[in-house]
C-alpha positions as CSV (number, residue, x, y, z in Angstrom):
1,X,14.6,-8.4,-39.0
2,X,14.0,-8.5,-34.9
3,X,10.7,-7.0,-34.3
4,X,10.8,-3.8,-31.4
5,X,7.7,-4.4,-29.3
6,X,6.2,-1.7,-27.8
7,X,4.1,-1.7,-24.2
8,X,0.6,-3.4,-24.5
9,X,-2.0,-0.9,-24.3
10,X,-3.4,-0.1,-20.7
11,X,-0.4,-2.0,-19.2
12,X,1.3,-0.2,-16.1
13,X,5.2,-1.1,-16.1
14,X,6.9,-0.4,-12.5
15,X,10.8,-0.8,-11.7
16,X,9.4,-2.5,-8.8
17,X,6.3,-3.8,-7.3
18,X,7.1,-1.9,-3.6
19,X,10.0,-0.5,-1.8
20,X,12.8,-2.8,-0.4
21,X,11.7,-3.2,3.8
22,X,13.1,-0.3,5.5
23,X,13.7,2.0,2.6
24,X,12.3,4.9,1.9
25,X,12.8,5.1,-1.8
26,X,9.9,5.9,-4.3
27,X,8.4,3.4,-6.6
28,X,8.5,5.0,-10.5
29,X,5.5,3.9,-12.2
30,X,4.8,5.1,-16.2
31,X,2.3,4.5,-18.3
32,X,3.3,2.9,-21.3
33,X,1.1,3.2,-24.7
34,X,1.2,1.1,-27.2
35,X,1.3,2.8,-30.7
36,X,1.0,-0.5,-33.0
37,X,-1.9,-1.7,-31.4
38,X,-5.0,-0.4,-33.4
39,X,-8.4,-0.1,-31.5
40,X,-10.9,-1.9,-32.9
41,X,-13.5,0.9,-33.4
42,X,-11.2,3.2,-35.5
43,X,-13.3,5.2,-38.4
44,X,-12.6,3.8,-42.0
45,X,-11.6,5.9,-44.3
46,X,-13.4,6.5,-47.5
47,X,-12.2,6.9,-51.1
48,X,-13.6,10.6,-51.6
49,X,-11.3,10.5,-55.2
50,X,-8.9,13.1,-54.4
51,X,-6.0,11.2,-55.6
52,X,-7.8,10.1,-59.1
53,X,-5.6,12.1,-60.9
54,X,-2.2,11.5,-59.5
55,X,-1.1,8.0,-61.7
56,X,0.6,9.0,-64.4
57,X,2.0,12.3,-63.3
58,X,5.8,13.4,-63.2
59,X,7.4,13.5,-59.3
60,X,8.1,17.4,-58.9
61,X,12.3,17.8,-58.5
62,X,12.0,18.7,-54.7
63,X,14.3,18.0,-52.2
64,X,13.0,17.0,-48.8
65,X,15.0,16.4,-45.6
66,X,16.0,13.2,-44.6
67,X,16.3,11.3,-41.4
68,X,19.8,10.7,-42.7
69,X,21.0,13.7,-42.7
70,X,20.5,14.5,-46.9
71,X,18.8,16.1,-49.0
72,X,16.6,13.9,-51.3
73,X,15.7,14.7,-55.2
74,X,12.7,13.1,-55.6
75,X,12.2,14.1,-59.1
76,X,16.0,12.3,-59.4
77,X,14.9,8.6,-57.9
78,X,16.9,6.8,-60.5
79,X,15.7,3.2,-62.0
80,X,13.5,0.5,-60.6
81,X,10.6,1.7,-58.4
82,X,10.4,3.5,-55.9
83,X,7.3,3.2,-52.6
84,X,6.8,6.6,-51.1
85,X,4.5,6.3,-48.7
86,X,2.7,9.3,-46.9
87,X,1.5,9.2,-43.4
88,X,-0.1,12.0,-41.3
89,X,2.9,11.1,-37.9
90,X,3.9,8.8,-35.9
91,X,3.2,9.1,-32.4
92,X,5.0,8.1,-29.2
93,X,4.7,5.9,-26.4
94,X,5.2,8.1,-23.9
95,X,2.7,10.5,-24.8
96,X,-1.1,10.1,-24.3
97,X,-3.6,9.7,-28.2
98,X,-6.1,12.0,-27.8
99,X,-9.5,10.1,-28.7
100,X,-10.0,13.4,-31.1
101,X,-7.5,11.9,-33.0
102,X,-9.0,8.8,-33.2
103,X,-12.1,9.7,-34.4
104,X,-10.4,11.2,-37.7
105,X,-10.5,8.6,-40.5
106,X,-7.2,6.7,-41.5
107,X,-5.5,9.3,-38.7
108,X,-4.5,6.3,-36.5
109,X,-2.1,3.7,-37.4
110,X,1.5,5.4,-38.9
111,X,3.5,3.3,-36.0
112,X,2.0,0.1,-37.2
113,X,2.1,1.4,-40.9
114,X,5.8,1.8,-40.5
115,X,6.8,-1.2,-38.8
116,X,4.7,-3.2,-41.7
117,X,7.7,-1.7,-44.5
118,X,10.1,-2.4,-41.8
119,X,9.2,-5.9,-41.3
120,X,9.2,-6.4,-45.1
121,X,12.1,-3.7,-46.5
122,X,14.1,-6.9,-47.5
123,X,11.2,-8.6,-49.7
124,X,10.4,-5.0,-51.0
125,X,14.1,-4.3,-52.0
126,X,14.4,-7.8,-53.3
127,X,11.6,-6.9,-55.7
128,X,14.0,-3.7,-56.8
129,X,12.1,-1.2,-54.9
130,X,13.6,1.3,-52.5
131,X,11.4,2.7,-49.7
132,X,11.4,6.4,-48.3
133,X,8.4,7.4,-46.2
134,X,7.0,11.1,-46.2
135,X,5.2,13.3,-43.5
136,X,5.1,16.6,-42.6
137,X,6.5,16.0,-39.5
138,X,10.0,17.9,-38.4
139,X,12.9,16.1,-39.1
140,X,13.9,15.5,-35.3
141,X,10.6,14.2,-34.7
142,X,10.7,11.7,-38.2
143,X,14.3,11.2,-36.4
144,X,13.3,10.0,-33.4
145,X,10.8,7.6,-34.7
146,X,13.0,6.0,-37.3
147,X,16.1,5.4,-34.8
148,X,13.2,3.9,-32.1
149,X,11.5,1.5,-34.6
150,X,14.5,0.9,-36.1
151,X,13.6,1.7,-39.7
152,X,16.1,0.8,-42.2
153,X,15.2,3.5,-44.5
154,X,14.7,7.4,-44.9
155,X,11.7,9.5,-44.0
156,X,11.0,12.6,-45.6
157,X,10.0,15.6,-44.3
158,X,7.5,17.6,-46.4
159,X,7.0,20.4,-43.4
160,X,6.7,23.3,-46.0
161,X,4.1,21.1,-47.9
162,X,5.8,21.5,-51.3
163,X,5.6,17.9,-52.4
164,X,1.7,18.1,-51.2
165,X,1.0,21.5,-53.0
166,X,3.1,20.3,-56.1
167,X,0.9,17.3,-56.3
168,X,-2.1,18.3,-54.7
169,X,-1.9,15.1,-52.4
170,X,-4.5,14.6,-50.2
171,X,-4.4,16.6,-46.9
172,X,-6.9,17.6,-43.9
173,X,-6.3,19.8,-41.2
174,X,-6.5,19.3,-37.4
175,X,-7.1,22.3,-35.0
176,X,-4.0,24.3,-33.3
177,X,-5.6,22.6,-29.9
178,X,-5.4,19.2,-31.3
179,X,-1.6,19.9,-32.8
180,X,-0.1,20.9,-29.2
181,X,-2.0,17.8,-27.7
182,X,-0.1,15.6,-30.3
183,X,2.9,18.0,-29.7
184,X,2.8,18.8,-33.2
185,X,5.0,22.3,-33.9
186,X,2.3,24.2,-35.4
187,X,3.3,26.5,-37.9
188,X,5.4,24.3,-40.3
189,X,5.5,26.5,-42.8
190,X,7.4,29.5,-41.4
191,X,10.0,27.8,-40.0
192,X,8.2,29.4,-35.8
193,X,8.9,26.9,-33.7
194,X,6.4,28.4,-31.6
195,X,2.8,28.0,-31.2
196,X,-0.6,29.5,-32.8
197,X,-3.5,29.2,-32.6
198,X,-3.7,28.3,-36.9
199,X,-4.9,24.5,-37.7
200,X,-2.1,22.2,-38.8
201,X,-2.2,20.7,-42.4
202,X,-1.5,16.6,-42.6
203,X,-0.6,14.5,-45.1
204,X,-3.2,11.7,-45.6
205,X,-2.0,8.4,-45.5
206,X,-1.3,7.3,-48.9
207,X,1.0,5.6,-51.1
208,X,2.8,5.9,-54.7
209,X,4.8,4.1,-56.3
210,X,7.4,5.6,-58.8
211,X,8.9,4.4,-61.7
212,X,11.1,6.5,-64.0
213,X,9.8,9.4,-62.3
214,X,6.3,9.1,-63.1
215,X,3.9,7.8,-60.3
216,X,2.9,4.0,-61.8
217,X,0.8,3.0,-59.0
218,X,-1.5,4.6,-56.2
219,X,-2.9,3.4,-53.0
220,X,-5.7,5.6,-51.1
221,X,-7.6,5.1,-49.1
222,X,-4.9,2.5,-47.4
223,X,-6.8,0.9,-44.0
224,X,-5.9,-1.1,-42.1
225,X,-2.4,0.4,-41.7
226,X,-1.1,-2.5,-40.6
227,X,-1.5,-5.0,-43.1
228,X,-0.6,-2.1,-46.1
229,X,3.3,-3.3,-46.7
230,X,1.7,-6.4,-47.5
231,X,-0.6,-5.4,-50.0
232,X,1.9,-3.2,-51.8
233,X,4.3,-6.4,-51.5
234,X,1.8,-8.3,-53.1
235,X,1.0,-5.8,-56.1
236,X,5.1,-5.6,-56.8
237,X,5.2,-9.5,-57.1
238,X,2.4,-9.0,-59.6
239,X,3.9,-6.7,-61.5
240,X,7.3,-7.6,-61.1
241,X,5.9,-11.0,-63.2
C-alpha cells in the first residue's frame, strides 16, 4: 500500500523561497508537524492491570458510528477474528502537540499506531482478521483522519463511552484546558458541541482481539505505537498455526 508521508518534524515548508523581483506578493510559510514521528523521550506506559479481566468476556451488542457512514454491532462481528484497537486520537499536522500531552504515558503515537494496521491490513486480513479502530473521538474528526492516512478500514466512535463503561476499558482523563488545546469537543457525552470547563475522558490505547464474540486476546500496555501492528501480526501467525 503507498505510504502517505507526513512533514518531518521542525521542518518549515514555503511555496517559495522569496518573492519573484519586482513583485510585491507575500511569501506563505506553515509549519508543518509531523505526527508519526515519535520523540524519543516519550513516558512508557506501565501495566497498572486494569485490563486483567477483560479476556474472556462477551463484546457488549453496541453500535458505534462509523467513518463509513454505518452503524456497527459489535456484539454481531460475525466469524474469524476480529482486532479492535483503542487509541486515545489522532492528532493533525497542522495543529501544534502540546508537551502536556506528551508527558501522559502511551498518549502519544495514534498517527503512527494507525498507519502500522494500515501498512499491514492486507497481511492482517490475509490471516482472516478484520480491523476497526475505536476512540472517543467525533466522527468528523475519526473522518478526517481516516480519508488523510488513507485507512482502509472503519473507526469507531465510542464518544458516549458505552463500549468503555460496558467493559470498563481502561480510560484517563485530561483537563478541559488540555482538550481545547488538542481541539478536543469537550463534552462528548451530551451531544454540546460547546465547551466546559469538565475534563475529557480517553480511551487508553489498547487492543482486543475478538473471536465469536468473546475477546480471545488482549494487548495493554501497547508501546511503542509504532511497531504494535506488527506484534499483533505476529501473534495471529502464531495462532493462526
Amino acid at each position: 500500500m503507498e505510504h502517505v508521508p507526513e512533514p518531518a518534524a521542525g521542518r518549515l515548508h514555503t511555496l517559495s523561497d522569496s518573492p519573484p523581483a519586482g513583485s510585491t506578493g507575500t511569501v506563505v510559510i506553515f509549519f508543518g508537524v509531523s505526527l508519526t514521528e515519535l520523540p524519543a523521550d516519550l513516558p512508557v506506559p506501565v501495566d497498572d492491570g486494569a485490563a486483567d479481566h477483560l479476556p474472556g468476556l462477551r463484546v457488549p451488542a453496541l453500535r458505534l458510528a462509523s467513518t463509513a457512514g454505518r452503524l456497527v454491532d459489535l456484539g454481531a462481528l460475525g466469524a474469524g477474528r476480529t482486532v479492535v484497537y483503542c487509541y486515545p486520537m489522532t492528532g493533525r499536522p497542522d495543529r501544534p502537540v502540546p508537551a502536556a500531552w506528551d508527558a501522559i504515558p502511551g498518549a502519544r503515537g495514534c498517527t503512527p499506531e494507525s498507519c502500522g494496521f494500515r501498512d499491514h491490513a492486507r497481511n492482517l486480513e490475509n490471516l482472516g482478521a478484520t480491523i476497526f479502530g475505536v476512540s472517543a473521538q467525533a466522527t468528523e474528526d475519526q473522518r478526517e483522519a481516516a480519508e488523510r492516512l488513507r485507512l482502509p478500514f472503519e473507526l469507531l466512535s465510542d464518544r458516549r463511552l458505552e463500549l468503555a463503561s460496558a467493559l470498563r476499558l481502561p480510560t484517563f482523563q485530561v483537563t478541559a484546558d488540555l482538550a481545547r488545546l488538542l481541539r478536543l469537543q469537550t463534552k462528548p457525552a451530551s451531544g454540546d458541541e460547546g465547551e466546559g470547563d469538565e475534563p475529557v475522558t480517553l480511551l487508553r490505547r489498547l487492543t482486543m482481539v475478538v473471536r465469536e464474540g468473546l475477546i480471545e486476546r488482549v494487548f495493554y500496555p501497547i508501546f511503542p505505537p509504532h511497531r504494535h501492528a506488527e506484534e499483533v501480526l505476529r501473534w495471529l501467525g502464531s495462532a493462526a498455526g
